[in-house]
DOVEX-349056 format. One line per 10 residues: their letters; for each residue x, y, z of C-alpha. Coordinates in steps of 0.05 Angstrom, whole numbers, plus 5000, padded with zeros to 4 digits. Layout:
# residues N
a = X:Y:Z | ...
***
This chain:
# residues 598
xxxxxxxxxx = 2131:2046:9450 | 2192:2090:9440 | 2251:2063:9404 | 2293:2054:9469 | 2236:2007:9487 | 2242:1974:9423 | 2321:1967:9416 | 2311:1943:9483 | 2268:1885:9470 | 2301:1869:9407
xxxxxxxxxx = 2366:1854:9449 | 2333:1814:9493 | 2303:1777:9440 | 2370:1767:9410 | 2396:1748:9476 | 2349:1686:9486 | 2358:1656:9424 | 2432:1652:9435 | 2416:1621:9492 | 2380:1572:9465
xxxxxxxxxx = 2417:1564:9413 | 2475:1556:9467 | 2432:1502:9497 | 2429:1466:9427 | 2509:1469:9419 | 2516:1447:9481 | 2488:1377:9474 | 2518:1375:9413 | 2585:1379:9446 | 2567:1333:9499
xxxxxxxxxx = 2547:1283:9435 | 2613:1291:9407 | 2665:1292:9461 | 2635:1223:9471 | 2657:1200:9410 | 2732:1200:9431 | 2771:1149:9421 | 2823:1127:9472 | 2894:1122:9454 | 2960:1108:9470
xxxxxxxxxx = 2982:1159:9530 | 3045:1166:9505 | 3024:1205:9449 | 2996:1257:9490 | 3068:1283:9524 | 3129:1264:9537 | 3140:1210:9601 | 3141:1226:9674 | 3218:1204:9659 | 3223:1270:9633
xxxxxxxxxx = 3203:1312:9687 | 3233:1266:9744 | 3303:1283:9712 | 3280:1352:9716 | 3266:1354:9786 | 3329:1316:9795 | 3375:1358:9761 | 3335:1424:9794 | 3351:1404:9870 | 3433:1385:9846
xxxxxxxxxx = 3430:1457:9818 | 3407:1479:9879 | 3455:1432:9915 | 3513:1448:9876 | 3499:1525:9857 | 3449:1547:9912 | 3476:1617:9902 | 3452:1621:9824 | 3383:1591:9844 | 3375:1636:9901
xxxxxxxxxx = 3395:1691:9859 | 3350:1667:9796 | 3278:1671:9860 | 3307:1733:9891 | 3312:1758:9817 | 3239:1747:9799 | 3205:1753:9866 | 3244:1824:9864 | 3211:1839:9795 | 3142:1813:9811
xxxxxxxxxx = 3144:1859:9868 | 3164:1927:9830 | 3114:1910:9777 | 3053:1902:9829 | 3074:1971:9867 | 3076:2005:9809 | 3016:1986:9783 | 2985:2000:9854 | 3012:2063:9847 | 2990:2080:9783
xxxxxxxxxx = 2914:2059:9811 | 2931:2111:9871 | 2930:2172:9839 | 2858:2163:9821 | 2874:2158:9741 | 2852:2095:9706 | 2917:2068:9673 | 2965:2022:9670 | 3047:2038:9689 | 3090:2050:9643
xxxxxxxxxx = 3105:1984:9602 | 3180:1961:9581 | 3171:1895:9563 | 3182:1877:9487 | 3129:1880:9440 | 3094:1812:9431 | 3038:1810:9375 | 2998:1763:9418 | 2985:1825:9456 | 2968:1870:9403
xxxxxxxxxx = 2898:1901:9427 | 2923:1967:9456 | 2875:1942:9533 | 2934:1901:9539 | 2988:1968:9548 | 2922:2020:9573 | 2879:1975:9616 | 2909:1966:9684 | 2879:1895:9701 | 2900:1865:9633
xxxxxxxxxx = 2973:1903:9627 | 2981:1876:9698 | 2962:1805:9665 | 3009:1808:9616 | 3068:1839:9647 | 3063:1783:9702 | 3060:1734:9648 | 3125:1760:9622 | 3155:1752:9671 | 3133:1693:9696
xxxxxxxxxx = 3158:1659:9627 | 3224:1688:9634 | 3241:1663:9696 | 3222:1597:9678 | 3254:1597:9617 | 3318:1619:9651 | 3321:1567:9703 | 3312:1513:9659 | 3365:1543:9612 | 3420:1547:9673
xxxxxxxxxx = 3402:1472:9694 | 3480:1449:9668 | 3475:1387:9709 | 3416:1360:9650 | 3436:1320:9596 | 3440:1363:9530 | 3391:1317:9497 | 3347:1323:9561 | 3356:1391:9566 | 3333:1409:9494
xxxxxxxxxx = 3266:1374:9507 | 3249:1400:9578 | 3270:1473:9541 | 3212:1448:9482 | 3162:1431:9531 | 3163:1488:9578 | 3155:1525:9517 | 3098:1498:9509 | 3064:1502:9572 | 3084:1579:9570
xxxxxxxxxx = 3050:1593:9509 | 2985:1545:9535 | 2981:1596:9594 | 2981:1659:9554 | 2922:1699:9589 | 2910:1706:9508 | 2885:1640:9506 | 2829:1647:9563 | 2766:1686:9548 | 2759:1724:9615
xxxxxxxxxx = 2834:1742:9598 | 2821:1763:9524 | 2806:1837:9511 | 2794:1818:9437 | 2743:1769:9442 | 2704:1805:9505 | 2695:1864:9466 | 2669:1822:9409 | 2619:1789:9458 | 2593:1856:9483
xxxxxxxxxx = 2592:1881:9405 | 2550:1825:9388 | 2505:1809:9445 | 2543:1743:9460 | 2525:1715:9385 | 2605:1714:9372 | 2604:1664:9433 | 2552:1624:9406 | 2589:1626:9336 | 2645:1609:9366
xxxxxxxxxx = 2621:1545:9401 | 2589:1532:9341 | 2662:1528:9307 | 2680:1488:9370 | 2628:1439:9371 | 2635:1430:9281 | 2716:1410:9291 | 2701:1363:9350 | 2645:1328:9315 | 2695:1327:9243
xxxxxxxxxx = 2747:1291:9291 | 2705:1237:9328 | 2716:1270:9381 | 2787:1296:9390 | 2802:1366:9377 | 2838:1400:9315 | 2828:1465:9292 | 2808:1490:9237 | 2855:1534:9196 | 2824:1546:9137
xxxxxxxxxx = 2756:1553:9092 | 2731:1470:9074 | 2680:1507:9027 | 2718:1553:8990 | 2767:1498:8953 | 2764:1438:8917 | 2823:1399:8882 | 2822:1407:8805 | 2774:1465:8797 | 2815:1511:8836
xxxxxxxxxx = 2873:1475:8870 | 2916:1434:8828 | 2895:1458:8757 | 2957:1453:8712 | 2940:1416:8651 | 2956:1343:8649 | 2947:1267:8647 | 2943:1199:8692 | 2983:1157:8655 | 2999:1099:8694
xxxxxxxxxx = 2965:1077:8763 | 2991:1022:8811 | 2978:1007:8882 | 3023:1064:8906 | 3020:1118:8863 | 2988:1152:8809 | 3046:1171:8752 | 3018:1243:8728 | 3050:1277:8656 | 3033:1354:8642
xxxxxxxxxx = 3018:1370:8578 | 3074:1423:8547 | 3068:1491:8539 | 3128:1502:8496 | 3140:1477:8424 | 3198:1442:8444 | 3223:1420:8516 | 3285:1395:8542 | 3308:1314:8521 | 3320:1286:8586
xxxxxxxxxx = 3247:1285:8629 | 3227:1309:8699 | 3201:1273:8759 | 3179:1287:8816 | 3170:1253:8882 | 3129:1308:8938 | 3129:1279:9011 | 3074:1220:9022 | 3066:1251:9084 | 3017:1311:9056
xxxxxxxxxx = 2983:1306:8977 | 3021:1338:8914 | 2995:1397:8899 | 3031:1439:8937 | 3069:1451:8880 | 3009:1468:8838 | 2964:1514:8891 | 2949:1558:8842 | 2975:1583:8765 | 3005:1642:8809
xxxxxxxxxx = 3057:1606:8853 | 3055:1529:8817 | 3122:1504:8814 | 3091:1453:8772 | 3071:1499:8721 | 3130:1549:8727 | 3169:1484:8701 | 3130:1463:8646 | 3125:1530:8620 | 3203:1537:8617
xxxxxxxxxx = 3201:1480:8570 | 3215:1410:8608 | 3171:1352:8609 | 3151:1345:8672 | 3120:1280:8712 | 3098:1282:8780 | 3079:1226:8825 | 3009:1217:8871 | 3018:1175:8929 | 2957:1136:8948
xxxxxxxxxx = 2928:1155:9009 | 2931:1086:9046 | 2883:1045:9086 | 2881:0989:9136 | 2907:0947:9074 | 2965:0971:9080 | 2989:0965:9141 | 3049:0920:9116 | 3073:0967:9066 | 3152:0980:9077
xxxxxxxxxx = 3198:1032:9055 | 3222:0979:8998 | 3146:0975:8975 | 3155:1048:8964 | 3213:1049:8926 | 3199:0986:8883 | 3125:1001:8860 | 3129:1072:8869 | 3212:1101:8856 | 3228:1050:8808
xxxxxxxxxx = 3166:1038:8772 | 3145:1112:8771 | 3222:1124:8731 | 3214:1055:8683 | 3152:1090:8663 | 3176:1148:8646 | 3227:1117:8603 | 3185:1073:8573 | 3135:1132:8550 | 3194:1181:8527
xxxxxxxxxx = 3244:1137:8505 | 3303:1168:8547 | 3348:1123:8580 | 3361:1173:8627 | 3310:1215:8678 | 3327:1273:8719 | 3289:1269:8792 | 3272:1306:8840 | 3244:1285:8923 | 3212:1332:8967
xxxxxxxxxx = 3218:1326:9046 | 3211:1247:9060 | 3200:1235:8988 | 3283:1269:8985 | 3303:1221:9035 | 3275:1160:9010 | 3306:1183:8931 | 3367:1178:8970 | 3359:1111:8989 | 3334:1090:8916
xxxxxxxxxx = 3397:1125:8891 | 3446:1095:8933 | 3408:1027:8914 | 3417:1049:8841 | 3485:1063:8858 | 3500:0989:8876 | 3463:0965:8827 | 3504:0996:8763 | 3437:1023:8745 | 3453:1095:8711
xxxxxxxxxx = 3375:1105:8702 | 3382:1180:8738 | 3418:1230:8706 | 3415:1285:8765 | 3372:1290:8824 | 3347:1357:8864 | 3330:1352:8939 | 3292:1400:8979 | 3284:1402:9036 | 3310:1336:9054
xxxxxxxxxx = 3342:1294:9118 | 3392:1246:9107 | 3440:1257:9176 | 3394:1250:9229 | 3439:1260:9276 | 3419:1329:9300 | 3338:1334:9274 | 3326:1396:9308 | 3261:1418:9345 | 3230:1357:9313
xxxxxxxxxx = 3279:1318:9351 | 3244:1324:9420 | 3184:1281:9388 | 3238:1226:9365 | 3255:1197:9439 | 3231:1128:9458 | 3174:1159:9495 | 3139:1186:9439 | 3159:1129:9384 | 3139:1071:9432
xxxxxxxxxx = 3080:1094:9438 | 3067:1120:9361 | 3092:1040:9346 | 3035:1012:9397 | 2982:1052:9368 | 3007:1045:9293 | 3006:0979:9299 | 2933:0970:9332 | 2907:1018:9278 | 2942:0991:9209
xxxxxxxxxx = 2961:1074:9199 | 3004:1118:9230 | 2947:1173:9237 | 2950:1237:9198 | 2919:1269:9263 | 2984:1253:9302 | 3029:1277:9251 | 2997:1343:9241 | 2992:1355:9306 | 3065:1343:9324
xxxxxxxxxx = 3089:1387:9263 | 3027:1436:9293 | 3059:1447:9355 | 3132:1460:9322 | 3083:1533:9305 | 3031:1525:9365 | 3021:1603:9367 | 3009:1604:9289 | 2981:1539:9275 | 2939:1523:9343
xxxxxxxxxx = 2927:1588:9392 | 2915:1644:9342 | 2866:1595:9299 | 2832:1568:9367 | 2819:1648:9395 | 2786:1669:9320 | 2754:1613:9319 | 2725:1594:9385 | 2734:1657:9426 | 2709:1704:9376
xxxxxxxxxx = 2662:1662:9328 | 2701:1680:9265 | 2701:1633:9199 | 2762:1601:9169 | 2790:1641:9126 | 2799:1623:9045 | 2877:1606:9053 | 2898:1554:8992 | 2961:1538:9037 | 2920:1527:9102
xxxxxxxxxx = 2871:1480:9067 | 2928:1440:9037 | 2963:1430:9112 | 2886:1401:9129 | 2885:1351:9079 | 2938:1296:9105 | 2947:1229:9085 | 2952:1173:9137 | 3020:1126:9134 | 3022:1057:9138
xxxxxxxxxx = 3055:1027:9202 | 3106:0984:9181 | 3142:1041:9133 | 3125:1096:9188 | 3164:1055:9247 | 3225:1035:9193 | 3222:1111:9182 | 3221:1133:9255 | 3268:1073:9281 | 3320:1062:9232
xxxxxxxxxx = 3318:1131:9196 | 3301:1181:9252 | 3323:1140:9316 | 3391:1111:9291 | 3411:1153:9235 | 3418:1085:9188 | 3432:1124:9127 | 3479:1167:9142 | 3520:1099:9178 | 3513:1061:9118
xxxxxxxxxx = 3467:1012:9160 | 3396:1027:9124 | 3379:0966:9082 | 3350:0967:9012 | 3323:0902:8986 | 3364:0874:9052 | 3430:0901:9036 | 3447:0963:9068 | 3462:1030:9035 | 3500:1092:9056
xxxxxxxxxx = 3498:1173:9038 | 3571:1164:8997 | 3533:1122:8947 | 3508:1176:8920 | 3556:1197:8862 | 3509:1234:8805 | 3507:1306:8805 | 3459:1341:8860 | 3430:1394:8877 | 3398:1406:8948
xxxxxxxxxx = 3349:1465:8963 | 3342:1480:9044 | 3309:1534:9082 | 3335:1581:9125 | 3276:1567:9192 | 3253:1507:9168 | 3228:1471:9232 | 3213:1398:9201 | 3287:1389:9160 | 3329:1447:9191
xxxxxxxxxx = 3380:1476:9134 | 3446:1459:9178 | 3422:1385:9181 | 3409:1382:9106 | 3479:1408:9090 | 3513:1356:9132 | 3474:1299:9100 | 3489:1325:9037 | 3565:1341:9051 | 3571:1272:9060
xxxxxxxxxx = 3541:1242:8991 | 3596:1212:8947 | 3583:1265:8884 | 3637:1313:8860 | 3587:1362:8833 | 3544:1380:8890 | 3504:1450:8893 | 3474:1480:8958 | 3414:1530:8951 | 3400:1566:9018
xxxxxxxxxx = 3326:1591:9009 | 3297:1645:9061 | 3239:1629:9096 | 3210:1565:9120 | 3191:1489:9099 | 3138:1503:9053 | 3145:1579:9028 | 3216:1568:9019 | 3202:1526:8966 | 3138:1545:8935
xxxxxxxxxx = 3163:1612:8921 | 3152:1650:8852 | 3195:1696:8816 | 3134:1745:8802 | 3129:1751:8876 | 3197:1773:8885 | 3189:1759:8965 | 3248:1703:8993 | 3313:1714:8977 | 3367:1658:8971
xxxxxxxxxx = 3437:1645:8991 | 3489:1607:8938 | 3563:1593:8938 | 3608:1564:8888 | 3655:1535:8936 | 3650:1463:8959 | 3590:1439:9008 | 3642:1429:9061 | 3657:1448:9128 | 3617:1472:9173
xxxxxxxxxx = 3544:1497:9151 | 3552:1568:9180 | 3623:1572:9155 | 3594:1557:9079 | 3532:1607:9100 | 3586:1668:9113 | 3624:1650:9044 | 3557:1651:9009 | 3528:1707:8965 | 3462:1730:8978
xxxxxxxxxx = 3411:1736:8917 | 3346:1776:8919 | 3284:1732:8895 | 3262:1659:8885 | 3318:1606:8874 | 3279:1578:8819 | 3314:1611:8750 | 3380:1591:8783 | 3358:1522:8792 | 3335:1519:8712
xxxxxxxxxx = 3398:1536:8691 | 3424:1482:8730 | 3367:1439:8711 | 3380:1457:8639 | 3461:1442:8637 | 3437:1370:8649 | 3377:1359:8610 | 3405:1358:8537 | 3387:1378:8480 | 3320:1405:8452
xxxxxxxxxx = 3267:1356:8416 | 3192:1366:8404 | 3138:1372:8460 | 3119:1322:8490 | 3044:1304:8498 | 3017:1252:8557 | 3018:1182:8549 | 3033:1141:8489 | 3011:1078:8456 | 3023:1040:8517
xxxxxxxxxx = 2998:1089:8567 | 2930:1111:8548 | 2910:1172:8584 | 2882:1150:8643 | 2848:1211:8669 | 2856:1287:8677 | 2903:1315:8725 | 2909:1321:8782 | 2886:1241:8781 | 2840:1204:8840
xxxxxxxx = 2882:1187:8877 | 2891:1263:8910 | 2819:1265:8917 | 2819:1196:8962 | 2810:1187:9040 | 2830:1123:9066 | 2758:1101:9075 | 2742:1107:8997
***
């Protein structure tokens, strides 16, 4: 036998096991899919509403402004045409290649097929500009509500980017070379990946985005140093244990988003916020939301702030003896510390000496992209289903924030993973945005009707404890940290909310970058700069932006000197707990390690 003969059998070899290891995956899949669970329609799209006012306002355009419409089909039938006779031509004159190609690079279509190949430039270039002439003819549609508009704009988006020939394996250069490099087993791999997330999610489909395996919360996520000292219902009240011989008088809290789990501040010793702040000598508590269960599907916004705001900040006096705390809320956690303030406020309670916000809402009148999910449409139907279930799912939440980054967050994962057979990767930040909490129904539709849907805080019509509370109760210095392309709490929205807060010492940090690297963002790496001004946070957002200076590197030395200037004077470490707070457990706690099922 020669060793043609041999290769040649080998392959074949190869080949039937993949297919019946195809076979295999197959019922799997068939298993799984089975396993779906119905739910509300609405939270699959927007309503048929929607798209009848799109087809209404598209024939008055074309009743009203027939010669723009006619010149918007003439347009693109004109350039369809070109780009096919070229392309013919090029095939003419007996050479294998594609035309010339003008369009703009896209990194979808990196593979160089896509500029040499003439079937898949043809693909592309078609594609192009397919999506531009939609886009433009829903863009000229004046006779659409604003509001309207903005969400048909979203959506088409969206079923653009669906279509990308990228995202369809006889379309894929990429993954059909991988196929023919690896005698299909990248296929099989690849269903493989397929059939694992389907099964994960009884049934319903979420990728993947980063290694399960390759982390685990307190061995090498979420290692700074430190204590469970008190444990209620809600939360989990977590103190650090000091690094510095002395710290700072007045304490630290923190309150991250219950939306996602803590340690997002404390990834790794590398870019831990949590540890960056302990080291520079403060004593610093975080709170651990519970991750909730059926139990609690009665659990309000004033359950949070009683057994969770206020209790987590009594404790903290109790075990440090300060009167005063300085706090800090991150995303939702920001916006509900600006209800607890304003309650505070009211009260005559002087408990908080300073607060920080990042990344926060409080005017909701303008949401941005996370707007077009805020319509009746959508929260009806999250409201129906929340309230079968107990729990607004974690599944619909990161799924909506998924799709604010579909290309990044569901395409690109779904073509390396199911197209080409290609494992996770090891990404600390990808594995945290997999491991979401669940919300409980009541607080998620006050949050979504009164917060989102009519702007209650910034009206001064958002009750707390029944009596309602407004953003000028806020009167104790701030400071408020945004981000530049944040999609979930866009920085122009943050600034007005904070504009209108009732403190005379306000400070605005404009961080580059996005949601989450805008804030977890190290000095050592030296990577997101940071606009500040030392005028008033007045005006209009873009106005302040121009008047601002821009700083090189993280925002987070400026913010301990700020930090600092209200934190008094110096007194010895403090260590976790005291007589009566044992230590409860090592940080990072239980709670963080919970699903709602244990």
């Amino acid at each position: 036998m020669t060793t043609e003969d041999s290769d040649a059998g080998a392959k074949v070899e190869k080949l039937n096991a993949n297919l019946a290891k195809f076979d295999t995956l197959s019922k799997r899949l068939t298993a799984a899919l089975a396993q779906y669970r119905l739910v509300d329609t609405a939270l699959h799209g927007p309503s048929t509403e929607l798209y009848m006012k799109a087809a209404t306002a598209y024939v008055a355009e074309m009743m009203q402004n027939p010669a723009k419409m006619i010149e918007h089909q003439i347009g693109h039938w004109g350039r369809s045409v070109k780009h096919y006779v070229e392309a013919q031509q090029a095939l003419a004159k007996g050479t294998f290649e594609a035309p010339a190609d003008p369009g703009p690079k896209d990194r979808r279509f990196a593979n160089p097929l896509w500029d040499t190949h003439p079937m898949f430039n043809y693909l592309k270039q078609q594609y192009l500009l397919n999506a531009e002439a939609i886009t433009a003819t829903v863009a000229d549609m004046d006779v659409m509500d604003p509001q309207d508009r903005k969400r048909l704009e979203y959506f088409t988006r969206q079923i653009i980017d669906l279509f990308s020939p990228t995202n369809f394996l006889a379309t894929n250069p990429d993954a059909l070379e991988k196929a023919v490099e690896t005698d299909g087993e990248s296929l099989v791999q690849g269903l493989e990946n397929l059939v694992r997330d389907i099964e994960a999610n009884s049934g319903d489909l979420v990728v993947t985005l980063a290694n399960r395996e390759a982390f685990k919360v307190g061995e090498n996520l979420g290692t700074t140093p430190g204590a469970v000292v008190y444990r209620n219902r809600m939360m989990e009240l977590i103190q650090y244990t000091p690094t510095t011989e002395t710290v700072c008088q007045t304490p630290l809290l923190i309150f991250p988003p219950w939306i996602n789990k803590f340690y997002i501040l404390d990834l790794k010793a590398q870019n831990s916020l949590i540890k960056w702040i302990v080291d520079q000598g403060f004593t610093l508590f975080v709170v651990s939301w519970v991750n909730p269960d059926t139990s609690y599907r009665d659990v309000a916004l004033d359950d949070y702030i009683r057994d969770g705001y206020l209790r987590a900040m009594a404790e903290v006096q109790r075990i440090t003896g300060e009167a005063q705390i300085n706090a800090v809320g991150y995303c939702i956690a920001g916006t509900t510390l600006g209800l607890t303030l304003a309650h505070l406020e009211k009260a005559g309670d002087k408990s908080v000496r300073s607060a920080t916000f990042f990344t926060t809402l409080t005017d909701f009148s303008d949401p941005g992209e996370v707007g077009v999910f805020l319509d009746n449409d959508f929260v009806d139907g999250i409201e129906r289903q929340s309230m079968h279930d107990g729990l607004l799912s974690k599944l619909f939440m990161a799924r909506t924030f998924s799709f604010l980054r579909s290309n990044d967050l569901i395409y690109q994962p779904a073509i390396k993973s199911y197209m080409m057979g290609e494992a996770p990767p090891a990404f600390d930040l990808l594995y945290w945005n997999g491991d979401g909490t669940d919300l409980p129904a009541k607080m998620a539709i006050e949050y979504l009707r009164g917060l989102c849907q009519g702007d209650g805080f910034a009206l001064g019509a958002f009750p707390v404890f029944g009596k309602p509370v407004a953003l000028k109760d806020i009167t104790l210095p701030l400071c408020a940290v945004a981000c530049e392309t944040d999609h979930i709490a866009p920085w122009r929205a943050s600034f007005n909310g904070v504009k209108q807060m009732g403190s005379r010492d306000k400070t605005f940090i404009l961080s580059e970058s996005g949601h989450i690297a805008g804030i977890v963002n190290p000095p050592s790496k030296d990577k997101y700069g940071h606009y500040l001004n030392d005028g008033p946070v007045a005006g209009s957002p873009d106005d302040w932006q121009k008047a601002a200076t821009f700083h090189k590197g993280s925002w987070w030395p400026h913010w301990k000197v700020w930090l600092a200037e209200r934190s008094g004077r110096q007194v010895s470490a403090r260590h976790p707990g005291d007589a009566g707070h044992p230590v409860l457990g090592p940080a990072p706690g239980t709670y963080v390690l919970r699903s709602p099922n244990t």
